[in-house]
PLY file of the C-alpha trace (Angstrom):
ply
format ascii 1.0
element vertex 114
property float x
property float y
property float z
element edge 113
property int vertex1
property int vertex2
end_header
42.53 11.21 -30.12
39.23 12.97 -29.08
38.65 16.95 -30.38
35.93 18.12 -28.60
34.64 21.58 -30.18
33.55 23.76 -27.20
32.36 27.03 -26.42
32.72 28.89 -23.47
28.91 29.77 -23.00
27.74 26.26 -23.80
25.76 24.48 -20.75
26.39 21.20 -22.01
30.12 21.34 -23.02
30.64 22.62 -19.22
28.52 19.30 -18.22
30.49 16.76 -19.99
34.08 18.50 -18.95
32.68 18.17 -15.56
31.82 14.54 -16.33
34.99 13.80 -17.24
36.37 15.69 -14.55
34.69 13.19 -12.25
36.18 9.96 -14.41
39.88 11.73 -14.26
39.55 12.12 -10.06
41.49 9.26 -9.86
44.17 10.97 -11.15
43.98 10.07 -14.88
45.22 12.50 -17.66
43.61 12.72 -20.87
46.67 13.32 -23.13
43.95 11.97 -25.80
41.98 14.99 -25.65
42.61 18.48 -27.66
39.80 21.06 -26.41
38.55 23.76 -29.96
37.35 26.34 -27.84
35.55 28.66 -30.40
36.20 31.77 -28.66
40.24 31.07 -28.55
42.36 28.88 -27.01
42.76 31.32 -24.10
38.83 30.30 -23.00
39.26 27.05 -23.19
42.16 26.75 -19.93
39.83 27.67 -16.88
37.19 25.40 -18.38
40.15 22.56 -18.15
40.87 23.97 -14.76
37.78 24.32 -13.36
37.44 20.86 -14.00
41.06 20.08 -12.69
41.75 18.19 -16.53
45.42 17.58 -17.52
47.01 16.59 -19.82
44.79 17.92 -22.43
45.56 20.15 -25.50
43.64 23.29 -25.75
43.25 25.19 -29.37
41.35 27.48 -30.82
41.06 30.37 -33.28
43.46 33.25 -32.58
40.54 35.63 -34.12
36.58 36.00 -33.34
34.29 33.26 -33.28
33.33 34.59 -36.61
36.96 33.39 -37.94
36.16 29.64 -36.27
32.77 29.39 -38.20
34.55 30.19 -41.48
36.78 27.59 -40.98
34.53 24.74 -40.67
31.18 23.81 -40.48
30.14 22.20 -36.95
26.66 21.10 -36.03
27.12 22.83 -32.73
28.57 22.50 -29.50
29.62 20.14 -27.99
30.76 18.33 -30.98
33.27 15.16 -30.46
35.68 14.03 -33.43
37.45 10.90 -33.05
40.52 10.24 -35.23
42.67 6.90 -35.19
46.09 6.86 -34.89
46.49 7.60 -39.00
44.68 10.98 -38.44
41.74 9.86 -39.84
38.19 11.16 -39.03
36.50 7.77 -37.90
33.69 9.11 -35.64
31.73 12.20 -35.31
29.31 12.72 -31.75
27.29 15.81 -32.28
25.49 17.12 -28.69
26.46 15.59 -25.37
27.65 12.01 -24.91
25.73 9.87 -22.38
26.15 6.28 -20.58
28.67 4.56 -22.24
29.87 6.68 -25.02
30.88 9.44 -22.09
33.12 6.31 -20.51
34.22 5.48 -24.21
35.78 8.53 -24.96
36.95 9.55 -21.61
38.84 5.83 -22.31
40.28 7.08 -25.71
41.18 10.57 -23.75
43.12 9.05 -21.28
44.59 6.51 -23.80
43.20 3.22 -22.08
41.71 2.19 -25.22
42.72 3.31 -28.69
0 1
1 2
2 3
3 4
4 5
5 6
6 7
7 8
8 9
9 10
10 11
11 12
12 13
13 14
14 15
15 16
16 17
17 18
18 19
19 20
20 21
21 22
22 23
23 24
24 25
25 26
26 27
27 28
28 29
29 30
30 31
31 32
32 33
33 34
34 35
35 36
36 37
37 38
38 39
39 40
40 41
41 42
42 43
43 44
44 45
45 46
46 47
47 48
48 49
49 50
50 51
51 52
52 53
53 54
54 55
55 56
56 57
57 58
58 59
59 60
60 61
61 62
62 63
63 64
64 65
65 66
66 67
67 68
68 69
69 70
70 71
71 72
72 73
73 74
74 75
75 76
76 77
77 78
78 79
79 80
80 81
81 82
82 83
83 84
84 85
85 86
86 87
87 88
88 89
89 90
90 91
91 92
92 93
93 94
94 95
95 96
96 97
97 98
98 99
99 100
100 101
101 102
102 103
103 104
104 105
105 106
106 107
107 108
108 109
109 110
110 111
111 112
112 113
């Protein structure tokens, strides 16, 4: 599973849902994927949509921002966290994936390669 921490004003979260957008044309769902939006859950839908995304999980804080930041520490957005099938934390992408880590998550999203 992939958690990408998002916000809704972020250039570069918008650029890699759009990149994966373009990887799930063919009709792919990312089950693998749970979207933090920072602002709420509620944000985080017409980014998925835009994007035309399914399959996806979307979470977020049900307060402010301010409520997300006290929760955890994140170097920014986009972050990706990348747990194995225990639930452990086994990778941590701060910033925007490029090349071959964008196709190696969107892989892990759409469960062809766990």
């Amino acid at each position: 599973t992939v958690v990408m921490v998002s916000s809704r004003t972020c250039p570069w979260c918008k650029k890699a849902l759009a990149d994966f957008g373009r990887f799930a044309a063919k009709g792919d769902s990312i089950p693998g994927l749970t979207l933090f939006t920072l602002e709420g859950a509620a944000d985080g839908v017409p980014m998925l949509a835009k994007e035309k995304l399914r399959g996806a999980r979307i979470v977020g804080p049900a307060g402010s921002r301010e409520d997300a930041d006290k929760l955890f520490r994140n170097p920014g957005t986009p972050t990706f966290l990348e747990f194995d099938r225990s639930g452990r934390l086994v990778y941590t992408l701060p910033g925007y994936p490029i090349g071959t880590e964008l196709e190696r998550l969107f892989a892990i999203m759409s469960r062809k390669s766990e």
